[in-house]
N, C-alpha and C positions, 0 to 999 in steps of 0.2 A: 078442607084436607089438612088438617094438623095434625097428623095418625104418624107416630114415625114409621111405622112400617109402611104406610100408601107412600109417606115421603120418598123410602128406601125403592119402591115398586116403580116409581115415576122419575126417579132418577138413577136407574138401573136403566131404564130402559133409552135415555136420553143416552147413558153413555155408551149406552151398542152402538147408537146410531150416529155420535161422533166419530168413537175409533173404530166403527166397522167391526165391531167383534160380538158374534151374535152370543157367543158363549162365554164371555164373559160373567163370572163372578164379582162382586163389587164387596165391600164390609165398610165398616166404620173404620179402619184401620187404611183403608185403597189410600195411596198416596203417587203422583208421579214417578216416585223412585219405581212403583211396582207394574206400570203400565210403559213400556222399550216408544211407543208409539207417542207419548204424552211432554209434546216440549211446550215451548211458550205459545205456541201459534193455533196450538190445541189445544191450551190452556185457553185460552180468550175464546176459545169454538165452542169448547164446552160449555163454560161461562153462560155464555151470550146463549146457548141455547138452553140451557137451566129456568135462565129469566125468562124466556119464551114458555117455556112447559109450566111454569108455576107461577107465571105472573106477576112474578116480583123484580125491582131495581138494586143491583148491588152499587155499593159505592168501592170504588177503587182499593180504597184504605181498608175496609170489609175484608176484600179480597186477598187483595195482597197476603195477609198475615195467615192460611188457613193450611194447617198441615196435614190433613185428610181428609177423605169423603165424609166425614163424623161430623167433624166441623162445618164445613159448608151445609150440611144435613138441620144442624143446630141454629147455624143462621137463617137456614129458608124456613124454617117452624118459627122463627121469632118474628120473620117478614110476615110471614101468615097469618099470626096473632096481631098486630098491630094493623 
């Protein structure tokens, strides 16, 4: 699965089921500021379940630095490659 749209599909779906919002839209652009529900403790929930849906390890320093769904998006397709 290194398709960015299956990317986009699989974690579209992960973030319903963090922040509970079945209707949520998502884009390359979704960042914390745009989701009222999305603080630090939901930040690590989502995380943590990203790595579970796709099978891959983030490192801390990864993480930390990502200013939208694009970005993490861009890192799970590079985890996927290697």
């Amino acid at each position: 699965m290194n398709n960015m749209t299956e990317i986009f599909r699989l974690l579209s779906e992960v973030f319903r089921n963090v922040f509970d919002e079945s209707e949520v839209v998502i884009s390359r652009e979704t960042s914390a500021k745009d989701v009222p529900q999305w603080d630090s403790l939901m930040h690590v929930a989502l995380i943590i379940n990203v790595e579970k849906a796709f099978g891959v390890r983030f490192l801390s320093s990864e993480v930390a630095g990502l200013q939208n769904l694009g970005e993490l998006a861009d890192l799970i397709e590079a985890k996927l490659k290697s």
